[in-house]
C-alpha positions, -999 to +999 in steps of 0.1 A: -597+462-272-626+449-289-632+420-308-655+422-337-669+377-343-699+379-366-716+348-363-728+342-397-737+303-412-704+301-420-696+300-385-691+267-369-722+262-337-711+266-307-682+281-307-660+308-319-625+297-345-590+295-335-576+326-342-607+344-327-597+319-296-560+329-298-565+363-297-590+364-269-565+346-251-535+369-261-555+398-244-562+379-215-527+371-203-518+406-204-546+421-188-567+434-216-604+444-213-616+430-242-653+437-252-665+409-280-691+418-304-710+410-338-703+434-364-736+444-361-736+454-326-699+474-331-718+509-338-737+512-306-709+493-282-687+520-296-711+550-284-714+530-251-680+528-243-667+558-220-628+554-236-621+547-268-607+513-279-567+512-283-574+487-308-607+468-328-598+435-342-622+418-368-629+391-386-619+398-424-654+389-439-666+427-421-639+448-428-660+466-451-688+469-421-663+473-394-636+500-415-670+522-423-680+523-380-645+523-365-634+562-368-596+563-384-580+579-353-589+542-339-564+514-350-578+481-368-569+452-382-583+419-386-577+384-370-561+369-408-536+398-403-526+391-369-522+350-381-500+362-412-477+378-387-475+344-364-475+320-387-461+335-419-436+359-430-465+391-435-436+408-454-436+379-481-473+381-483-479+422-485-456+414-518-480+392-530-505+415-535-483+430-564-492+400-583-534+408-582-534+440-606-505+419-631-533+390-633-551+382-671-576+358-686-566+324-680-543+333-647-547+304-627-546+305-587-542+282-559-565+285-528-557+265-505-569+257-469-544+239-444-578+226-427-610+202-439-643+213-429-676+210-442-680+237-469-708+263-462-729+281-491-714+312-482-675+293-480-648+319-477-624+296-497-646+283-524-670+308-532-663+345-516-625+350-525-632+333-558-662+360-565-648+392-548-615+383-569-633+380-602-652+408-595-624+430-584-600+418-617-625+414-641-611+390-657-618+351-664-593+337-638-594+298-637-590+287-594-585+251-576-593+249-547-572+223-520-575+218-488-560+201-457-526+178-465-534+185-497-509+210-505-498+204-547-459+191-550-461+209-580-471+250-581-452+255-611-485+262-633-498+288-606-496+326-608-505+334-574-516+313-539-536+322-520-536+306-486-556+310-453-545+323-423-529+287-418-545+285-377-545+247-381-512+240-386-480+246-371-464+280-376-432+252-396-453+237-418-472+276-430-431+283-431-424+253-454-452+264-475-439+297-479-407+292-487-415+265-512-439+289-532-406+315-528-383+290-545-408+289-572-408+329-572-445+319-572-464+352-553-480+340-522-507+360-502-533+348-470-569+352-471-573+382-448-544+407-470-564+398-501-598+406-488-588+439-469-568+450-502-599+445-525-619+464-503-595+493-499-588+493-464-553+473-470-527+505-455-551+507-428-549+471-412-515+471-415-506+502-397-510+485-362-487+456-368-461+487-381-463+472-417-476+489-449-478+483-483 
């Protein structure tokens, strides 16, 4: 397997995030050999490698990069997906993504991250889902943005939520969450379905996890 971590400003020194963490781990307990590489690096490690991979795992913010290098006969998906099956129900959020073509001026949307950190000026949250989404609806789309315990009692005035892969809290609380938004009939989708959907490479990502949409 390899293991595509770009290590970008947005990513936190000195080590590598949860789910990046988690997965590593996953591979290890069940005797894996797992390569780790940036996204820049994935051409050549390919070309080096005498089998092929059985799988490539990548961080959502280069599954453009990554879907262009990794030939289709290899399977991919990204790290968001493989959280969205753990933590979420990934069937309740592929539906979500009926909701993005439906969306008009004025739509409003939820982001919301279940940690804090100190934002970057590249943020995933607050200023690369907001632009790829703009860009990819074209239309004037008004976004909050919450994070942490900071979860809204009331979603009533949303049209869509769009949550992270939820790697900082317990799989209960992304449950809660979900099924909250559901009761609302409020679409709810996670950050890594979103970006691989704008970018085309949606069916692809999920065919690993035996999903598509």
């Amino acid at each position: 397997m390899v293991l595509v971590v770009p290590i970008d400003p947005g990513a936190p020194k000195g080590r590598i995030i949860k789910p990046q963490v988690q997965a590593l781990r996953e591979a290890l307990d069940n005797n894996i050999i797992t390569v780790v590489v940036q996204a820049t690096d994935l051409k050549e490690t390919l070309t080096k490698l005498k089998e092929k991979p059985k799988l490539v795992v990548t961080d959502s913010q280069a599954i453009e990069l990554v879907a262009n290098v990794v030939p289709e006969e290899i399977p991919l998906t990204t790290f968001s997906i493989l959280m969205a099956r753990t933590k979420g129900n990934i069937e309740k959020l592929i539906k979500g993504l009926d909701e993005i073509d439906s969306l008009a001026d004025g739509s409003k949307i939820l982001i919301a991250e279940a940690c804090t950190h100190h934002a970057q000026k590249e943020d995933i949250g607050r200023v690369k889902i907001p632009n790829w989404l703009r860009k990819y609806t074209k239309k004037n789309l008004t976004i909050d943005i919450v994070a942490g315990r900071d979860f809204p009692d009331d979603l009533s005035q949303y049209h869509l939520i769009i949550h992270c892969g939820g790697c900082m809290i317990t799989r209960a609380e992304m449950q809660s969450r979900l099924q909250y938004a559901k009761s609302l009939g409020i679409p709810i989708i996670n950050y890594g379905i979103l970006i691989s959907h704008i970018h085309g490479v949606i069916k692809r990502v999920l065919k690993p996890l035996s999903f598509s949409n």
